[in-house]
C-alpha positions in Angstrom: -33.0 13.2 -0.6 -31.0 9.8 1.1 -27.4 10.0 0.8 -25.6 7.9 -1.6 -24.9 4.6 -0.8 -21.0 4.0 0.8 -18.7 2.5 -2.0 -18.3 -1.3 -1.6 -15.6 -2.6 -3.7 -14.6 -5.3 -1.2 -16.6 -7.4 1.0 -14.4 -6.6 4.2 -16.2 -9.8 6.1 -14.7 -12.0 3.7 -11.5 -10.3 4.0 -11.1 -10.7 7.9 -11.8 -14.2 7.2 -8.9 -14.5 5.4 -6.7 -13.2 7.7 -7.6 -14.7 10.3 -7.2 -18.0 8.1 -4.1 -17.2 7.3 -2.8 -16.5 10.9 -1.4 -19.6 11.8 0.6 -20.3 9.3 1.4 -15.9 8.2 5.5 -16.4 9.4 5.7 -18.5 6.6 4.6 -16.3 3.8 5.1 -12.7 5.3 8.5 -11.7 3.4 7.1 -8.7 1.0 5.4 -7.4 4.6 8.8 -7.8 6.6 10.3 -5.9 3.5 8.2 -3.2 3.7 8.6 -2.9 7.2 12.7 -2.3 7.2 12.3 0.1 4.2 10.2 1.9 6.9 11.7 1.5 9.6 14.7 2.8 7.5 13.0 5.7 6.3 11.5 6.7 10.3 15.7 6.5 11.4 16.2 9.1 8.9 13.9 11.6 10.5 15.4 13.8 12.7 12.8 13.8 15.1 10.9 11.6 17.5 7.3 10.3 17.9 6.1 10.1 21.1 3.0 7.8 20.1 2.8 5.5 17.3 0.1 3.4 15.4 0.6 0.7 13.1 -2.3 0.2 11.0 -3.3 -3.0 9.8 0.0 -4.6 11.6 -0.4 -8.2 10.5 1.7 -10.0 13.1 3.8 -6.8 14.4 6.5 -7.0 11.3 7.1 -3.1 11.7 7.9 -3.8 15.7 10.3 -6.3 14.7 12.2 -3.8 12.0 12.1 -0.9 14.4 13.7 -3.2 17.2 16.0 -4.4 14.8 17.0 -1.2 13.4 17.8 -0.2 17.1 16.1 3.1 17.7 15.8 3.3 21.0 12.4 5.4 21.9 12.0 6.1 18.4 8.5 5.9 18.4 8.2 6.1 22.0 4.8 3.8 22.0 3.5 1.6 19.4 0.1 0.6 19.1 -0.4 -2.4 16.7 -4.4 -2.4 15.2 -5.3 -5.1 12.8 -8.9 -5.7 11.6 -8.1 -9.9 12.4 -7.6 -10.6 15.6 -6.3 -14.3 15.0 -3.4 -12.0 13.1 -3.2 -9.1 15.6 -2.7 -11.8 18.5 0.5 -12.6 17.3 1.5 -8.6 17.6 3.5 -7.5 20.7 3.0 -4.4 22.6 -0.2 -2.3 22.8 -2.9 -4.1 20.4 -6.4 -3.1 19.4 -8.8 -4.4 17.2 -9.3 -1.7 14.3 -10.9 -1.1 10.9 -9.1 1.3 8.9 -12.5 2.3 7.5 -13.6 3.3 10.9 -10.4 5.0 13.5 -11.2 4.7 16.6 -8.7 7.5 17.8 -9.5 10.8 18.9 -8.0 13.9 16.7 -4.9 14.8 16.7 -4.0 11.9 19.1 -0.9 10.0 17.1 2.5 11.2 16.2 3.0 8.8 13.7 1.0 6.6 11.8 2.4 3.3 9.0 0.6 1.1 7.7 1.8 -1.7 5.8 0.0 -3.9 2.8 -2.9 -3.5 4.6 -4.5 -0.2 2.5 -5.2 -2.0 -0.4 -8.2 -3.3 0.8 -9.8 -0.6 1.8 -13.1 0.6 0.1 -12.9 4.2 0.8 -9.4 4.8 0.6 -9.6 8.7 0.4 -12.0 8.9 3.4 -9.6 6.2 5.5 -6.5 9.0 4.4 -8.5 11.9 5.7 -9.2 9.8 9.3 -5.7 9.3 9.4 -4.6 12.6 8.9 -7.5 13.8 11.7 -5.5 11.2 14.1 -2.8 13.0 13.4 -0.9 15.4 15.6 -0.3 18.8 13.6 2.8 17.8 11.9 2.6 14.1 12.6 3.7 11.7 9.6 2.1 9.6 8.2 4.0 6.4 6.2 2.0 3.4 4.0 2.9 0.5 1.6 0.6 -0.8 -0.4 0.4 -2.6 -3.5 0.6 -0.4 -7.0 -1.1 -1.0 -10.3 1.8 -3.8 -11.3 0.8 -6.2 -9.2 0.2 -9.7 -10.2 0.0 -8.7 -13.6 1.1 -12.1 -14.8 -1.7 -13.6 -12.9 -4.5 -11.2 -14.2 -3.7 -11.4 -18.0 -4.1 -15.5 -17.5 -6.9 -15.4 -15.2 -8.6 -13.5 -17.6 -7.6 -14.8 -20.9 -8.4 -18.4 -19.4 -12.2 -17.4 -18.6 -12.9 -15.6 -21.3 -11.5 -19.4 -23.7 -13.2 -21.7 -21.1 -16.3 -19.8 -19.7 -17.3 -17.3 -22.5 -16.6 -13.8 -20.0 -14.7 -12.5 -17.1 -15.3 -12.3 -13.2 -13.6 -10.4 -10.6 -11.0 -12.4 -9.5 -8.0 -9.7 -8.5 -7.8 -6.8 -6.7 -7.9 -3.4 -8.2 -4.5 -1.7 -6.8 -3.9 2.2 -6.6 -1.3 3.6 -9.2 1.5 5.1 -8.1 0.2 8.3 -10.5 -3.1 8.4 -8.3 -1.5 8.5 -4.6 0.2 11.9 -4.6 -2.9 13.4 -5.8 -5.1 11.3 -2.9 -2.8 12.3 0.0 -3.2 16.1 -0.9 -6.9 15.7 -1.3 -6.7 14.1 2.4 -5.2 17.2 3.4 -1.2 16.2 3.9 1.3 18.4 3.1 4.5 17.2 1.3 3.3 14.4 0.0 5.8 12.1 -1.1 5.1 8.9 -3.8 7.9 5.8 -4.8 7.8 2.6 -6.2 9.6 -0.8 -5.6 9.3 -2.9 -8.0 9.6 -7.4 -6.8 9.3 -9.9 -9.0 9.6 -13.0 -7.2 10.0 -16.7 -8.7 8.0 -19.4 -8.3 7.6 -23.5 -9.1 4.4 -22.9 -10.9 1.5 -20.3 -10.3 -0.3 -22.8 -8.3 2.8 -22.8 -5.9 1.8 -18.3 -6.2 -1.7 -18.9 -5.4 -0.9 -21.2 -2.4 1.1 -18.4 -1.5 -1.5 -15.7 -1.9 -3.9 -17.8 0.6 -0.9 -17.7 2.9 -0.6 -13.9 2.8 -4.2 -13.7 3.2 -4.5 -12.0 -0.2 -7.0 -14.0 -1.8 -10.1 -12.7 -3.3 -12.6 -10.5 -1.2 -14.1 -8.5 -3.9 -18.0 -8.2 -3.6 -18.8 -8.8 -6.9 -16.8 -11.9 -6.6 -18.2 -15.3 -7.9 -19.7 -17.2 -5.4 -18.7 -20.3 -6.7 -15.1 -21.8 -6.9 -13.3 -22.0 -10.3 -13.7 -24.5 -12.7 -11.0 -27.3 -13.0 -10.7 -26.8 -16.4 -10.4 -23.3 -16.3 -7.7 -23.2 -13.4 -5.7 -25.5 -15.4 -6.2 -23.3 -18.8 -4.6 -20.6 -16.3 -2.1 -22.4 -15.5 -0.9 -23.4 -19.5 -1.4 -19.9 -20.3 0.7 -18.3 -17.2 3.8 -20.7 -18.5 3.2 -20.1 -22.3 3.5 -16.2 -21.9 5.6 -16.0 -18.7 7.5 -19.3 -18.0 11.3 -18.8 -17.3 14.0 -20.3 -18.9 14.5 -22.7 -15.7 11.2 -23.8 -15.7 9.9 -21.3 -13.0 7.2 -18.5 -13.2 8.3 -14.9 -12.3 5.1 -12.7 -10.2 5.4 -9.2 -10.0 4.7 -6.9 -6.6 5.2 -3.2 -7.0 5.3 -1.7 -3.5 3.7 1.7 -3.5 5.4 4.1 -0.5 3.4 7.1 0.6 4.2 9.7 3.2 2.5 12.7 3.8 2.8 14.9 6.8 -0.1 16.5 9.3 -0.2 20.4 8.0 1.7 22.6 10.4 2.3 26.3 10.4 6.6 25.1 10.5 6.3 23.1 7.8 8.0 24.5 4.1 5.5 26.6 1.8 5.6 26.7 -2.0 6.3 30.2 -2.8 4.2 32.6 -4.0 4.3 33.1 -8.1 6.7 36.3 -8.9 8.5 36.3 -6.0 11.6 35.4 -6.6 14.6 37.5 -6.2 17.1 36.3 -8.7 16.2 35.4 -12.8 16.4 32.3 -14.0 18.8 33.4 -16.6 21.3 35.0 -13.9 21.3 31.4 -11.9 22.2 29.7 -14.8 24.5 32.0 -16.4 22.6 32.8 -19.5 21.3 35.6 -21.9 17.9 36.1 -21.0 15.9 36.3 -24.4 12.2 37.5 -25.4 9.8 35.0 -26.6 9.8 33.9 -30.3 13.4 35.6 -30.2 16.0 33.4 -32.3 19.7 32.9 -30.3 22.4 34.4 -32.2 24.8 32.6 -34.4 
């Protein structure tokens, strides 16, 4: 019996493209990646240890070196190894570089102390199976950090696309990324193996002229459409503009502007080691409840007395 076919939500040739396009002119459009990177870079200084060797996966143009040398910490990682799947983008990276697919690590086990990766997950096909190659890379209790975008965002931009094509073209076509919810992650990094997995959210909403001034932007990022079900044929004048209409009748701001929302999805999850906390076993504790708190401890069903 042949095995199952791999998944293949994204056509990852088309998406190199992309960001290689987008290299040139990235430093103009790279603030939510620059964000994430000083949230981590803030979150790594609060870690009272250090990491001898580092990987940051899917670097763009080295925005986490720049936060971690900005944040001061001297030897903290010790070595960083930028990998990015463009190498137009990971040119622009300083330091150790490689060429990388987070679909296929090319680092032995146990190899890394640390590994971040930031707005780069998102585009992965196999995101489970790239979270259990990370956590292989891993050292035992090596951490491992990601941003990626949540469920959240662009949902401006969906509920137009889609209620544009469905008035001007009779049906809709993949045109936006799915995104992981932030529900889905904790439950992803335990099935990946990582212990004390950790989930937040950071919610942007960011203003713009007119959603054709977001989509420019988008292209910039090098977050335009890669899905493999995709159409292969640009979208319709009339439709783009029926987008547009609809994006300012629903959405439009007060001053004239557009608002685009980008929730930031932060995941860390450390490389099981015997050291680390355990959850204890059920029954074992040593003190009631209704001691700790200072309360009469009551039977099931029983009423409190007047």
């Amino acid at each position: 019996m042949s095995a199952p076919a791999p998944m293949r939500i994204f056509d990852r040739k088309i998406h190199t493209r992309h960001r290689a396009r987008a290299a040139a002119g990235f430093a103009n459009h790279d603030f939510l990646v620059r964000r994430a990177a000083a949230d981590i870079a803030e979150r790594i200084a609060g870690i009272n240890r250090d990491f001898a060797l580092a990987l940051d996966l899917g670097c763009h143009q080295g925005a986490l070196a720049a936060a971690l040398a900005e944040a001061r910490m001297e030897g903290k990682p010790g070595r960083l190894i930028s990998a990015d799947l463009a190498p137009a983008m990971l040119a622009h990276a300083p330091g150790l570089r490689v060429a990388a697919d987070e679909e296929a690590l090319p680092f032995r086990d146990a190899s890394l102390d640390l590994v971040v990766s930031l707005l780069s997950l998102h585009w992965v096909n196999d995101l489970p199976g790239a979270l259990i190659q990370i956590r292989r890379a891993l050292t035992p209790d090596g951490l491992f950090m990601a941003a990626l975008f949540g469920g959240d965002t662009l949902t401006e931009l969906r509920q137009s696309l889609a209620e544009a094509e469905i008035e001007c073209e009779g049906g809709l076509s993949p045109r936006v990324s799915p995104f992981a919810d932030i529900r889905d992650m904790g439950s992803l990094l335990q099935r990946a193996g990582f212990a004390l997995p950790v989930v937040d959210t950071d919610r942007v909403v960011v203003r713009y002229a007119d959603p054709l001034r977001l989509m420019a932007e988008l292209r910039g990022m090098g977050e335009t459409n890669a899905l493999a079900e995709r159409r292969r044929v640009p979208m319709r004048r009339t439709t783009l503009m029926r987008t547009v209409k609809i994006y300012r009748e629903k959405f439009g701001l007060p001053d004239g502007r557009v608002p685009a929302t980008f929730e930031i999805v932060t995941a860390t999850g450390w490389a099981p080691h015997e050291t680390q906390p355990k959850p204890l076993r059920p029954g074992s504790a040593e003190t009631r409840l209704a001691e700790a708190l200072g309360t009469s401890e009551r039977k099931a069903g029983e009423k409190a007395g007047r």
